[in-house]
Structures are given as structure tokens and as C-alpha cells.
One Martini backbone bead per residue (centre of mass of N, CA, C, O) as a GRO file, in nm:
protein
  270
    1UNK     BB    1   6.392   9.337   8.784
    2UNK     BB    2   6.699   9.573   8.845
    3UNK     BB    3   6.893   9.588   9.133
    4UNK     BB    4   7.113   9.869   9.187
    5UNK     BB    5   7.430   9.993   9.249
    6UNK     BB    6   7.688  10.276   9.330
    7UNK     BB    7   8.044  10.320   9.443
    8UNK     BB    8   8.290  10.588   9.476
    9UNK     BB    9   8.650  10.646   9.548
   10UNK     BB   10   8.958  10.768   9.611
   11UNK     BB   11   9.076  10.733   9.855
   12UNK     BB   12   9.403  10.772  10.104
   13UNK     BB   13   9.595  10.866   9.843
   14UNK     BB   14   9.478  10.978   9.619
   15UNK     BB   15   9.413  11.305   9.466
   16UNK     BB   16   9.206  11.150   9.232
   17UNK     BB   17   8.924  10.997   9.035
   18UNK     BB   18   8.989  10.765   8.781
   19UNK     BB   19   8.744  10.657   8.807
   20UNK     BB   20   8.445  10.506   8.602
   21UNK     BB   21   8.094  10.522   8.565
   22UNK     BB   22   7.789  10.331   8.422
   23UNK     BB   23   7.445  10.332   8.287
   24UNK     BB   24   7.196  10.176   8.115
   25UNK     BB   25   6.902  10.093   8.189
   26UNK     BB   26   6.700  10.029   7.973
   27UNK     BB   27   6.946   9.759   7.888
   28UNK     BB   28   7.088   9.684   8.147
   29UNK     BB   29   7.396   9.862   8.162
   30UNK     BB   30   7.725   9.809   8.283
   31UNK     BB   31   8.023  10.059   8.341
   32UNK     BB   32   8.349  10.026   8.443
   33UNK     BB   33   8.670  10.222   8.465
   34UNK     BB   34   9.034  10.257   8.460
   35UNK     BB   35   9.255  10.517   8.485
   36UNK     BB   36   9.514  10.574   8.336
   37UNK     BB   37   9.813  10.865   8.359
   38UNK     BB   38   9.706  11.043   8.565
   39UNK     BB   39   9.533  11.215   8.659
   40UNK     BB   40   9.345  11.363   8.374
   41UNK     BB   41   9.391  11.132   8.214
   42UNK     BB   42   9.252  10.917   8.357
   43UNK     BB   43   8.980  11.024   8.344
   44UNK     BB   44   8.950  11.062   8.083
   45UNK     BB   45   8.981  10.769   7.997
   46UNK     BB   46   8.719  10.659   8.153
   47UNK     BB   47   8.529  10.856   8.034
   48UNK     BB   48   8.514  10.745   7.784
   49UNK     BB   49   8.451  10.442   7.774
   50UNK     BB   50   8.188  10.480   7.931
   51UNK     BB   51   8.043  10.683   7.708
   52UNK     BB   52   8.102  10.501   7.465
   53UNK     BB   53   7.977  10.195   7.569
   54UNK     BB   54   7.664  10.325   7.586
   55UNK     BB   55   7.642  10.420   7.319
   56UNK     BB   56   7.684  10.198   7.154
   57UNK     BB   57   7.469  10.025   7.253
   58UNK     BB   58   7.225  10.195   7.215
   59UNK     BB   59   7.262  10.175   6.900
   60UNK     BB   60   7.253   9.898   6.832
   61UNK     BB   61   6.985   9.827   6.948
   62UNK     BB   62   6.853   9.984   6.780
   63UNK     BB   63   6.990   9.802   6.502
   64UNK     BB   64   6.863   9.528   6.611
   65UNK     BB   65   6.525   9.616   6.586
   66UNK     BB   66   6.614   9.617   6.270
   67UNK     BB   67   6.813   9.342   6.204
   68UNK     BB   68   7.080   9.514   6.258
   69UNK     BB   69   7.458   9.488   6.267
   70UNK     BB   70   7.661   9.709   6.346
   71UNK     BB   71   8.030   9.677   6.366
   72UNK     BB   72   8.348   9.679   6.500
   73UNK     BB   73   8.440   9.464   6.308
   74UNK     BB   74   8.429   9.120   6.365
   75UNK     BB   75   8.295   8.887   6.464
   76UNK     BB   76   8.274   8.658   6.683
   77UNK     BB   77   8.307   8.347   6.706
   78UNK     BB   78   8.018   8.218   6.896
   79UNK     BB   79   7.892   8.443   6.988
   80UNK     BB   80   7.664   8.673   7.125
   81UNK     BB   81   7.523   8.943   7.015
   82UNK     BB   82   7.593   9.075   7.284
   83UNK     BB   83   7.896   9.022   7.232
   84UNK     BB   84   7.905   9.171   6.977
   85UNK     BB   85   7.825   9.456   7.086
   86UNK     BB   86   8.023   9.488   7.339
   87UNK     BB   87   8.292   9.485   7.188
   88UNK     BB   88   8.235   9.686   6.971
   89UNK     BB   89   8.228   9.897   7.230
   90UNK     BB   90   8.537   9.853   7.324
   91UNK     BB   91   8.677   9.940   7.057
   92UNK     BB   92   8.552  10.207   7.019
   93UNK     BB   93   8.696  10.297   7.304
   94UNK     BB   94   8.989  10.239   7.220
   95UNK     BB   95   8.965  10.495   6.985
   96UNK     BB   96   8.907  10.708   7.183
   97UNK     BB   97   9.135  10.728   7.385
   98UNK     BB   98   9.358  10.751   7.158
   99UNK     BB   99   9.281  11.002   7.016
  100UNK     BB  100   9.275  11.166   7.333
  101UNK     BB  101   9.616  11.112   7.366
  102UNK     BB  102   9.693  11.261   7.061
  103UNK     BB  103   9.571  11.548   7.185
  104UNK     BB  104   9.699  11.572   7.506
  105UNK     BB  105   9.941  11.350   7.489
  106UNK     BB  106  10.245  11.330   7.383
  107UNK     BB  107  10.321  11.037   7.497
  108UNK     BB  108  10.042  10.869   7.502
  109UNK     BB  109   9.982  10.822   7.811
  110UNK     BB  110   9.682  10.626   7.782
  111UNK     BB  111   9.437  10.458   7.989
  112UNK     BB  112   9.190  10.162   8.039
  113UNK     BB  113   9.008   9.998   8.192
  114UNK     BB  114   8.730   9.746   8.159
  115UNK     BB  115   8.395   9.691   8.231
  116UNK     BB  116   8.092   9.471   8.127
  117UNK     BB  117   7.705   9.424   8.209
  118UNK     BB  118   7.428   9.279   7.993
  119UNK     BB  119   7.071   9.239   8.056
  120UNK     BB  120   6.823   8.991   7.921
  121UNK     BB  121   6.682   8.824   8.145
  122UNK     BB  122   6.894   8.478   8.165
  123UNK     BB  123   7.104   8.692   8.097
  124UNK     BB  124   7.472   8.768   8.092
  125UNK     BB  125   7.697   8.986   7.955
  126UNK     BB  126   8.052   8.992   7.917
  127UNK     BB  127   8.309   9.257   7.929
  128UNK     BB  128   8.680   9.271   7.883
  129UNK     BB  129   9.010   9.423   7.981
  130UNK     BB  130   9.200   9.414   8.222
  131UNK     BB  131   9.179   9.445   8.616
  132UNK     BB  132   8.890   9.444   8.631
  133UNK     BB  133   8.584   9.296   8.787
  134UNK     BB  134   8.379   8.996   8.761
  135UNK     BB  135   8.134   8.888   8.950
  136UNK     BB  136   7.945   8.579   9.145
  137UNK     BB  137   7.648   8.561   9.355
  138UNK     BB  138   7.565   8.214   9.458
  139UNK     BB  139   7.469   8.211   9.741
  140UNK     BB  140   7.779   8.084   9.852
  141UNK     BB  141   7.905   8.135   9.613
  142UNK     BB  142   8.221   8.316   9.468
  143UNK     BB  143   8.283   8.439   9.141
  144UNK     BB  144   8.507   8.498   8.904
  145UNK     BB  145   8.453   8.573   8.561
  146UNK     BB  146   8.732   8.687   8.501
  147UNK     BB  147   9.019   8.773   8.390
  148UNK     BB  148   9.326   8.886   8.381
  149UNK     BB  149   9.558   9.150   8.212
  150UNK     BB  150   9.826   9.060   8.366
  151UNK     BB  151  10.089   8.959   8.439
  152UNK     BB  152  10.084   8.815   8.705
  153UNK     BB  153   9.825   8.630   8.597
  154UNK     BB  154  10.013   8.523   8.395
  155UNK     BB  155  10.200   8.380   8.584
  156UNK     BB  156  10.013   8.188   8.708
  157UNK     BB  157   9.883   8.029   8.503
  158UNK     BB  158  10.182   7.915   8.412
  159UNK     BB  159  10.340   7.848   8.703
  160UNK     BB  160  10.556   8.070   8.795
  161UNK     BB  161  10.338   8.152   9.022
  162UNK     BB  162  10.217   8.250   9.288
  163UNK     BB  163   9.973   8.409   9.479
  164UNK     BB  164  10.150   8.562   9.662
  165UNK     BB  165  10.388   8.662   9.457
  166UNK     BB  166  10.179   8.834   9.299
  167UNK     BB  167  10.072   9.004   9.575
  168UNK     BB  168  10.400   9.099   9.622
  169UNK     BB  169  10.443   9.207   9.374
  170UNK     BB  170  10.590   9.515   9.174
  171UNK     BB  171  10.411   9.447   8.895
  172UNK     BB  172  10.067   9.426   8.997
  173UNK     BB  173  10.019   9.688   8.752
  174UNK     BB  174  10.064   9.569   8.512
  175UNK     BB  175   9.965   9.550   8.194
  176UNK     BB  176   9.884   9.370   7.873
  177UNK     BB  177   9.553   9.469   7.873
  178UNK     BB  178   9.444   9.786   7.680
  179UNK     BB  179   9.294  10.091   7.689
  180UNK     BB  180   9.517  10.245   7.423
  181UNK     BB  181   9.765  10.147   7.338
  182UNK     BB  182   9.612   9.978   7.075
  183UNK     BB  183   9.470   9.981   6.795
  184UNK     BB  184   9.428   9.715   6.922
  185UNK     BB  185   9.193   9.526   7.066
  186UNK     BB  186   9.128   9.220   7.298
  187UNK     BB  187   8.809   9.100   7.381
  188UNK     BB  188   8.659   8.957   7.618
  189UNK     BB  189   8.375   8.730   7.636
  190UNK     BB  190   8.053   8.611   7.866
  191UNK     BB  191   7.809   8.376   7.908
  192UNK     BB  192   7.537   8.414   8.132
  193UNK     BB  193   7.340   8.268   8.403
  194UNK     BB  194   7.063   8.350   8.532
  195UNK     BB  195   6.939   8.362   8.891
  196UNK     BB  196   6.775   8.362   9.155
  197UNK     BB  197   6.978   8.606   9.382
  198UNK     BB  198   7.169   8.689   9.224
  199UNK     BB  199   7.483   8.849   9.228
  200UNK     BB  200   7.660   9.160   9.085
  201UNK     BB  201   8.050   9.271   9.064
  202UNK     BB  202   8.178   9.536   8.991
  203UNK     BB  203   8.538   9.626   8.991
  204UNK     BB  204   8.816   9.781   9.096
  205UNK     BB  205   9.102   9.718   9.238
  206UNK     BB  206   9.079   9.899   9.502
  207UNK     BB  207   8.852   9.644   9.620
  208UNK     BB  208   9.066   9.392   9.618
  209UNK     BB  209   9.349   9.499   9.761
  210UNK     BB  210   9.179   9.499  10.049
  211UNK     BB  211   8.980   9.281   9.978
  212UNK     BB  212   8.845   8.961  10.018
  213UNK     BB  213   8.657   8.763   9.898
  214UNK     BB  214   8.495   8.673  10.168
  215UNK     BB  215   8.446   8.997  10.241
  216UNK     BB  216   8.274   9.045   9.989
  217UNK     BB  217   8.065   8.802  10.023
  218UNK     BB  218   7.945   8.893  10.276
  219UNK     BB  219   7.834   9.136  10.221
  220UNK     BB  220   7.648   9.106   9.983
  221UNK     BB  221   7.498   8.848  10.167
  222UNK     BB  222   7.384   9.073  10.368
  223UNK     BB  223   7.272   9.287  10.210
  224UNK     BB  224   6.946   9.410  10.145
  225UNK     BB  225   7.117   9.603   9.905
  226UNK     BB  226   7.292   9.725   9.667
  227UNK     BB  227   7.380   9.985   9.769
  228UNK     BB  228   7.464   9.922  10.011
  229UNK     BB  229   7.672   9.693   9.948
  230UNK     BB  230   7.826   9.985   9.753
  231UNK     BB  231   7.924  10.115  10.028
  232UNK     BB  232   8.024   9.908  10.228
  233UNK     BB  233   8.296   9.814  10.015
  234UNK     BB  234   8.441  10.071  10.048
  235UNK     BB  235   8.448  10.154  10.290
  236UNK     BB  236   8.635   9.888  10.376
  237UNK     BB  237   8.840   9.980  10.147
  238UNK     BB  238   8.931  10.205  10.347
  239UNK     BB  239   8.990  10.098  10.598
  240UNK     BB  240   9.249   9.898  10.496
  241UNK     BB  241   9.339  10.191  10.330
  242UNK     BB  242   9.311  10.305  10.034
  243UNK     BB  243   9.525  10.309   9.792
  244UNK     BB  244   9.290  10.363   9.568
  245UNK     BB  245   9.058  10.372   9.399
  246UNK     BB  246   8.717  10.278   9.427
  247UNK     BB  247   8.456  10.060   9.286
  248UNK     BB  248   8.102   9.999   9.269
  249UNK     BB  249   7.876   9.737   9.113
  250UNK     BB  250   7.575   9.630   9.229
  251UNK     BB  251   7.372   9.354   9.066
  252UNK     BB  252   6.993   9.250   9.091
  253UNK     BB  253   6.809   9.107   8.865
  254UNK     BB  254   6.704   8.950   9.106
  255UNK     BB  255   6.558   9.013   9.376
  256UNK     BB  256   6.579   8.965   9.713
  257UNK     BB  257   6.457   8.955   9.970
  258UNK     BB  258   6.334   9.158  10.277
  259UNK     BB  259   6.363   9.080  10.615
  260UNK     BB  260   6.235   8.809  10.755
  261UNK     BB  261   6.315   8.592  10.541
  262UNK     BB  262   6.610   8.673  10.530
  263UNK     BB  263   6.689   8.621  10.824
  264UNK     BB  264   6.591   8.352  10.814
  265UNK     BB  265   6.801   8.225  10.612
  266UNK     BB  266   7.075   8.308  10.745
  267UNK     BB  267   6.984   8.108  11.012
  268UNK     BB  268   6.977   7.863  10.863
  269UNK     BB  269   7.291   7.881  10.730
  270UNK     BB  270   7.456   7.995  11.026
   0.00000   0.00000   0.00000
């Protein structure tokens, strides 16, 4: 059993929410997106993401139940069937949103970030493209899942910059990878391993840039439920500035208990 929540906000001062979300349940897929290009680009941009890579990955499900998995593009070698089906919907979003940029705006100025994570029994594939961002809370570990695909990003990984001079930089919106860019687009997949008590968060930079790993790691491991936890995320981060929209998917692929034996564990780990 999978127990999730979702919530979004536009946040502080943005005039509209560029941010968009989905799950199909029945697959246990979680996909959501940060829309590029300014008020209705940008949501445009995002909901289209999230409809392709749902609907693709529905349509795929159920050619793989007949033992067919029709791709788009060729397979990434050594990844997994869910990795390879993931990925597949997100090349075809990124043609469904440059399609839509070609059609709406002249200048062709449109795209957007995903992420998405889809569990299927003690497995969890994400694909991802840009710098929305896949967490993982295993008891008091706090991991990210994802790279971003920032310039700052970049220039960390290289050495050139600290994280401190990427967190004050100018340019730490600026992405080297997007959905809709590019007629190609690299998706990254990765296959994770669930244990029972795991929290998975998926989240728009809008939650990232008000909240600290430790600030955001506390709600999720205090949180009774999904729901409350991403509820609770977006408040904070709103209280914080709410600079961006903000978006959370928290999800517990096996729920932890609730009530007095969860209070007896906090109250254990001090």
C-alpha cells in the first residue's frame, strides 16, 4: 500500500503557478514539473509534461503486460524495463512541449523541468530533467536522489565554484538540461531500492531555495501522514519568502505507523 500526498502553491510573488503535478495511481507514478517561458508558457510547459509522461507511461504499462515495449528511441543499455519506460515518456514529453512552443509562442521560449518516481513492490525508478529533485528519507538519512542540471551545479561538481558562491549566484537559475529545449533531450533514470518507513520527495526548486535539507528532513520525519507533510512543506516555505511556486509529492510506499508507537520512537531517538 502507498500512501501519498501533494501540494502546491504559487508562492509569494509570482503572479501564477507555473508548477504542475500528477500521479496514476493504479501504476504507483508520481510525475511533477516546473514550467519555463513566463505566466501561461510556463504552465503550459508543465502541464503538458505531466500529462505526456503519464499517459506514455500508462499506454507502455500495458504493452509490457503483453510482453511488447514499444519505446521511444532506443533502450538505455543496463537500465531497467521501468527505467527504459520512464525515460521513454519523458523524450516523449519533451516533443509534446516543443511541439506546443512551436505552435504558441513565436520565439519558441518554452520548456520545463520533471521528475518522476514509479514503485513497483521494493523498487523506485526516477527519471529526471532539470533541477526539480527526488529526495529520500531513510530513518534519519536525508538523501538526494537527483543532480541537478544547473550551470551552479555544474560548476560544483567541476570544483570551480562552492556551494555557498552557487546558493548567492546570479545565474543559479539558468539549466543546462530541459524539457523542450532541445530536440533531444538526456534523460537520467535511476533505480532505487524501497525499505519499509522510506519517505520519497519530489519537489520544484520553489521548496529547495527557502528550505534547508535538515528543515525539510524534520517535517517529513515528524509528519503522521503524506498529506500533512506536504502541506506543511509548501507552509514553510512560504513562511521563508515563498521567492518561486512551490510544489511537494511525499510519498510513503509503506506506510510507518502512527499514533502512540511513533511518538515512542521519536521520543527514543531523542
Amino acid at each position: 500500500m502507498t500512501e501519498f500526498g501533494i501540494a502546491s502553491d504559487k508562492g509569494q510573488v509570482r503572479e501564477a503557478n507555473e508548477d504542475s503535478c500528477g500521479f496514476a495511481s493504479e501504476i504507483n507514478l508520481f510525475v511533477l514539473s516546473d514550467g519555463m517561458g513566463g505566466l501561461e508558457c510556463g504552465e503550459v510547459a508543465s502541464r503538458i509534461a505531466v500529462e505526456t509522461v503519464i499517459a506514455h507511461c500508462r499506454e507502455l504499462q500495458k504493452e509490457a503486460q503483453k510482453n511488447r515495449l514499444p519505446l521511444t528511441d532506443d533502450r538505455v543499455s543496463g537500465a531497467s524495463d521501468m527505467a527504459n519506460r520512464l525515460a521513454s515518456a519523458v523524450r516523449t514529453a519533451n516533443a509534446s512541449v516543443r511541439q506546443a512552443a512551436a505552435e504558441r509562442v513565436p520565439s519558441g521560449a518554452m520548456g520545463a523541468t520533471v521528475v518522476a518516481a514509479q514503485i513497483a513492490r521494493d523498487r523506485m525508478t526516477l527519471a529526471h530533467v532539470g533541477d526539480s529533485r527526488a529526495y529520500r528519507l531513510r530513518d534519519t538519512d536525508f538523501k538526494q536522489l537527483t543532480r541537478d542540471h544547473s550551470f551552479v551545479a555544474e560548476e560544483v561538481r567541476c570544483g570551480r565554484m562552492s556551494d555557498t558562491e552557487a546558493a548567492e549566484s546570479s545565474l543559479k537559475n539558468v539549466l543546462i538540461r530541459a524539457l523542450g529545449v532541445e530536440p533531444e533531450v538526456e534523460v537520467d533514470t535511476r533505480d532505487e531500492t524501497i525499505l519499509e518507513g522510506d519517505t520519497i520527495l519530489l519537489c520544484s526548486d520553489g521548496l529547495t531555495r527557502e528550505l534547508s535539507d535538515s528543515q525539510i528532513a524534520a517535517v517529513l520525519e515528524e509528519a503522521d501522514d503524506s498529506q500533512g507533510a506536504a502541506d506543511r512543506l509548501v507552509e514553510l516555505a512560504n513562511r521563508a519568502g515563498g521567492g518561486d511556486n512551490i510544489t511537494a509529492i511525499v510519498v510513503r510506499p509503506v506506510p510507518r505507523p502512527v499514533g502512540a508507537f511513533t511518538r515512542l520512537g521519536r521520543w527514543f531517538r531523542g
